[in-house]
C-alpha positions in Angstrom: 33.6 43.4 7.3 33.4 44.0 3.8 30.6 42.9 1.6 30.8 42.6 -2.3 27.9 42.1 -4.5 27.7 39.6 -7.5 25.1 38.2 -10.0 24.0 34.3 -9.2 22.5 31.8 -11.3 18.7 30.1 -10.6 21.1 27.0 -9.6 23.0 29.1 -6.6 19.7 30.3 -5.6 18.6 26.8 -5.3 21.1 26.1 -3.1 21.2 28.8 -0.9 17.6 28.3 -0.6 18.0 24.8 0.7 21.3 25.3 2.6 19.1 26.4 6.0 22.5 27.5 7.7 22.6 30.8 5.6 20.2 32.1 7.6 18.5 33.5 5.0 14.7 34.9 5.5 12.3 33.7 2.7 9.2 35.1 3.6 6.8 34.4 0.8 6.1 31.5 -1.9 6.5 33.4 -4.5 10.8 34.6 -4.1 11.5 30.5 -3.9 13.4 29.3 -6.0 11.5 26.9 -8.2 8.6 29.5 -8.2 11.0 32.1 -9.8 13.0 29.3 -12.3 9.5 28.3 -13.3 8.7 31.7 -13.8 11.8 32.6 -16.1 11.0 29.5 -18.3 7.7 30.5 -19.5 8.0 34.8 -19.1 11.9 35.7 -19.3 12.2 36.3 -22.8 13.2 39.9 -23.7 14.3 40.5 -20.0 18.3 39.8 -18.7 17.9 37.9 -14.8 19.3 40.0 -12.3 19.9 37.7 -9.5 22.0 40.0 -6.8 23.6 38.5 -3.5 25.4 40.7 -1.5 28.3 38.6 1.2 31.4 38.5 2.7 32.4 35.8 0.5 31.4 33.3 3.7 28.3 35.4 4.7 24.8 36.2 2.8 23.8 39.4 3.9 20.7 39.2 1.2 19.5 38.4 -2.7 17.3 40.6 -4.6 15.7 38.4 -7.2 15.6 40.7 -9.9 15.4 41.2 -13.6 16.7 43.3 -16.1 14.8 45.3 -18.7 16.5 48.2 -20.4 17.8 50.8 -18.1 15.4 50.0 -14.5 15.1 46.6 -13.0 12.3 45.0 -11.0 10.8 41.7 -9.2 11.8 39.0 -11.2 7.9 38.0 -11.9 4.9 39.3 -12.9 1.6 40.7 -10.8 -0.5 38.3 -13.0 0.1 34.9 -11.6 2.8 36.9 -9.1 1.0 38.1 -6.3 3.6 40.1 -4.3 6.9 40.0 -3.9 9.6 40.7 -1.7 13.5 40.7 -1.1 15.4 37.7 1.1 17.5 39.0 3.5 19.6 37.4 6.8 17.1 39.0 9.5 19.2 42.1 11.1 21.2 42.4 7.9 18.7 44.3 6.3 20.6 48.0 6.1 23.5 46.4 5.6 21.7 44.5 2.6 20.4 47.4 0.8 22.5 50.5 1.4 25.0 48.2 -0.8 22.2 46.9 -3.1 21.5 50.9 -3.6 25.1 51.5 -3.8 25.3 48.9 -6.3 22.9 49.9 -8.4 24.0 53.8 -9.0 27.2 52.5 -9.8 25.9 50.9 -12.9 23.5 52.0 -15.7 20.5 51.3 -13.9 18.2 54.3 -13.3 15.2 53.0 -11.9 14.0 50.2 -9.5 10.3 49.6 -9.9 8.7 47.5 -7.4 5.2 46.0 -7.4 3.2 44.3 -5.9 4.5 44.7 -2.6 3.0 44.7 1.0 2.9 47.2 3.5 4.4 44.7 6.0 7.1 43.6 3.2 11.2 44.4 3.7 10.7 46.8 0.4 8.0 48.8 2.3 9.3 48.8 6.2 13.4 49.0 5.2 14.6 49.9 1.7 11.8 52.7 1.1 12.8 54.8 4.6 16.7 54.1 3.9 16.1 55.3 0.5 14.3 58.6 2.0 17.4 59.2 4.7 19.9 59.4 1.2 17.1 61.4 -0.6 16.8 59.5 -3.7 13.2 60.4 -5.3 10.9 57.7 -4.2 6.9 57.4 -5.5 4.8 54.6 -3.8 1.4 54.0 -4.9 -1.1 51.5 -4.1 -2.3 49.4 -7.2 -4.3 46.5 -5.5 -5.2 44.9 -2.4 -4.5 41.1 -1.3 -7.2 39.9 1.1 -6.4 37.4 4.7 -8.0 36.5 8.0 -6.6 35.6 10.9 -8.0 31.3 12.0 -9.0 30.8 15.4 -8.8 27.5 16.7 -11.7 25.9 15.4 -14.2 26.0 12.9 -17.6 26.7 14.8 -15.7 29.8 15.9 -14.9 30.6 12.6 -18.5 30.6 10.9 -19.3 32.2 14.7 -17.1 35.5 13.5 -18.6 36.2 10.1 -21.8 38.8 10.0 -25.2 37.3 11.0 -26.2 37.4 7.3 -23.5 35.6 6.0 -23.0 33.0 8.8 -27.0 32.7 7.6 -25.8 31.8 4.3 -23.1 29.6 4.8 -24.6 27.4 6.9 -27.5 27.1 4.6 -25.3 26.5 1.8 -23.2 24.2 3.3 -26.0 22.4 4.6 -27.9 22.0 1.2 -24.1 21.2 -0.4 -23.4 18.7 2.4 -26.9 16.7 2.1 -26.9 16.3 -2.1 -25.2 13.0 -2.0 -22.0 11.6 -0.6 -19.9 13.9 -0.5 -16.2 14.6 0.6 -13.5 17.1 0.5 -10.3 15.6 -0.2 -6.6 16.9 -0.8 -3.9 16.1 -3.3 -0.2 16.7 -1.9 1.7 14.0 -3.2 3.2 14.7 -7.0 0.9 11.2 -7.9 -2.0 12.3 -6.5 -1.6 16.3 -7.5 -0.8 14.7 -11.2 -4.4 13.2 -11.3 -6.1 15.9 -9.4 -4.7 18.8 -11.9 -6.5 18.1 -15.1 -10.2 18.2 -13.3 -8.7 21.9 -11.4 -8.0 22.8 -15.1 -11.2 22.2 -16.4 -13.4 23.9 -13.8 -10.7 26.7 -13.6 -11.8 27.5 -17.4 -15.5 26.7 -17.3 -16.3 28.0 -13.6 -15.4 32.0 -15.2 -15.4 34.0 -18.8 -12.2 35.6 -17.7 -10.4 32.9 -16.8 -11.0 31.3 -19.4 -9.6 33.8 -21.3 -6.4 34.2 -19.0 -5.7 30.6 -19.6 -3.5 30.9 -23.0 -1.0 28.5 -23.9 1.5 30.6 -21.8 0.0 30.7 -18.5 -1.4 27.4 -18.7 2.1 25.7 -19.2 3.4 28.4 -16.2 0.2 26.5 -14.3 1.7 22.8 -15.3 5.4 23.9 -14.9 4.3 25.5 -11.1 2.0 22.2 -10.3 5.0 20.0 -11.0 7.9 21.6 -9.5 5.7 23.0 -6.0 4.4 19.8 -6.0 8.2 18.5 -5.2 8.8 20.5 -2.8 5.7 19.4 -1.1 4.1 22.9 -1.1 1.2 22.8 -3.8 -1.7 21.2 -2.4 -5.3 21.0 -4.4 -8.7 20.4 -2.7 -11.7 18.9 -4.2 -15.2 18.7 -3.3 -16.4 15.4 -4.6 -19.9 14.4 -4.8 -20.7 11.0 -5.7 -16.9 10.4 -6.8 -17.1 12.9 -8.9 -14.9 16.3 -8.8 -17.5 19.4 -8.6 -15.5 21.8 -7.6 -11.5 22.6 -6.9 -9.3 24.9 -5.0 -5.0 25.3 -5.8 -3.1 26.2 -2.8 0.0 26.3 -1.1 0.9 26.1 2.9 4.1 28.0 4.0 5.1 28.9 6.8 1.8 29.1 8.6 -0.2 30.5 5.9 -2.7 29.1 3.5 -2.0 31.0 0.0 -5.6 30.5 -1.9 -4.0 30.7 -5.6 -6.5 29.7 -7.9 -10.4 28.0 -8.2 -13.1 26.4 -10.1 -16.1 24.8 -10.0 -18.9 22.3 -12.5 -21.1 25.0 -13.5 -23.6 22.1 -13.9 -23.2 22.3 -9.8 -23.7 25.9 -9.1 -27.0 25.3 -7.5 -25.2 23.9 -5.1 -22.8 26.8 -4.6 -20.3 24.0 -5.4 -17.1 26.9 -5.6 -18.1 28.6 -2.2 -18.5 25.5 -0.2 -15.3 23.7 -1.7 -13.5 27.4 -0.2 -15.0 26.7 3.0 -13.9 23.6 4.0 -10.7 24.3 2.8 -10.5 27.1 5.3 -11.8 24.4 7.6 -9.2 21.7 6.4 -6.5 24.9 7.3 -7.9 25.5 10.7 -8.0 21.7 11.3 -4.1 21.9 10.3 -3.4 24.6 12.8 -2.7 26.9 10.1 -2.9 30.4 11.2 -3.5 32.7 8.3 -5.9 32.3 5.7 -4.8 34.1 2.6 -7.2 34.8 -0.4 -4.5 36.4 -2.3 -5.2 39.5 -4.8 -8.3 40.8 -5.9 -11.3 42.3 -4.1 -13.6 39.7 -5.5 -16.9 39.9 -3.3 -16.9 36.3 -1.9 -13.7 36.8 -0.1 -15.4 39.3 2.2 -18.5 37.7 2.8 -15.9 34.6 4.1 -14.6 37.0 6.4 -11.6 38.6 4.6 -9.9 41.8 5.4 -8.1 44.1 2.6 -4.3 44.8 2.7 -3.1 47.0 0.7 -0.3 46.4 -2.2 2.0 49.1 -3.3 4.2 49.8 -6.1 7.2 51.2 -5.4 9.8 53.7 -7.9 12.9 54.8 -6.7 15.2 56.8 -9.4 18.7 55.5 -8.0 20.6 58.4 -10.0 
């Protein structure tokens, strides 16, 4: 069987995407195709895409969503609003995928492939990087960051029941005090209508709730935020939860569910509410809300910010990876 490689367009991508027979593996939100297109339309200036699928001409063996800059080429993406990435590849085509993506690549001008962020459970880490050892290319990987998850159990007294006496202590306190302030309820935006009306409030306690985020928000990443809400939205991924007391939004959270995951992408919270730890309890009942939905992984994304350890988080490691393909 012989496989060829060719560039595809963000529109092939799409449809490969939602043409389920390929086979194809997507393992993470952010390789789909709308994330990436969304990406490109706000970031891709003074970068070439470098969309590769490798196939038979009938079947996909893989795509590595990359992009172009100068001589090396990386994750299409960025590790600001990117957390990690990864390759898509038809599950057991994986050496078959990459021996001709690295065969590819040396026979161009491309010197270097510079990967980041990636996990240590990712294809990049578990496939490509041994395969790239066997045909003793130089290889450097080095961890840059950390992404922080927790495994659910089955329901949510269990859940406070795992975390360390002092913080079980504090949650339930904080909850409790929270929880008695007024009427309050947790409710979730998934439909494009309902996400449309719920955005603007997650906007404005995204940039009061924190100095820096406030200062990340620049025109540019806050119309990759609106571009992301709208198109994720669609797909019927992006999901945000808001603590609401009296009617009124006091805190938010931005997430996705996929594939039996909960991705916690983004937060804020009234700073008029603090006192009522308004940010920490909206987290914890969407944890709750994600064990009520049978979701199985609880994902805080990157960053080592303190909270998501006293909520029970556990550190994995993200890795950059270099390989010279001369």
């Amino acid at each position: 069987m012989t496989y060829s490689a060719r560039l595809i367009s963000f529109e092939e991508l799409a449809v490969l995407f939602h043409h389920r027979q390929s086979g194809l593996d997507w393992p993470i939100p952010f390789i789909l195709p709308s994330w990436l297109s969304t990406w490109w339309s706000v970031y891709g200036n003074g970068a070439e895409p470098h969309i590769i699928s490798i196939s038979d001409g009938h079947d996909t063996a893989g795509i590595a969503p990359l992009m172009l800059n100068n001589s090396a080429v990386q994750f299409m993406g960025n590790t600001d609003v990117c957390d990690y990435q990864d390759f898509i590849i038809q599950p057991g085509k994986d050496t078959v995928f990459f021996s001709h993506l690295i065969d590819v690549l040396r026979s161009g001008s491309i010197n270097e492939l510079n990967l980041g962020h990636v996990r240590p459970d990712s294809l990049t880490m578990t496939r490509l990087m041994p395969l790239c050892r066997e045909k003793q290319l130089d290889v450097t990987t080095v961890q840059e960051e950390v992404s922080v998850e927790m495994t659910l159990p089955d329901d949510f007294e269990a859940y406070i029941a795992s975390l360390d006496k002092k913080q079980r202590h504090e949650v339930r306190r904080k909850m409790r005090k929270c929880l008695t302030a007024g009427e309050v309820k947790y409710v979730v935006a998934d439909e494009p209508a309902s996400v449309a009306e719920a955005f603007p409030h997650f906007l404005r306690m995204f940039v009061e709730s924190r100095e820096d985020k406030a200062k990340f928000l620049d025109d540019k990443n806050e119309k990759f935020f609106k571009g992301l809400t709208r198109s994720l939205t669609s797909e019927k991924l992006l999901k945000i939860g808001s603590l609401l007391l009296d009617g009124k939004a006091i805190a938010a959270v931005m997430f996705f569910d996929y594939r039996g995951r909960r991705y916690l992408y983004n937060s804020g919270y009234d700073p008029d509410y603090v006192y009522l730890s308004a940010g920490l309890v909206n987290k914890l009942l969407t944890i709750k809300d994600a064990i009520d939905a049978g979701i199985e992984v609880f994902d805080f994304l990157k960053g080592n910010e303190t909270y998501k350890y006293h909520l029970g988080g556990r550190d994995v490691p993200l890795y950059r990876c270099r390989i010279n393909v001369l």
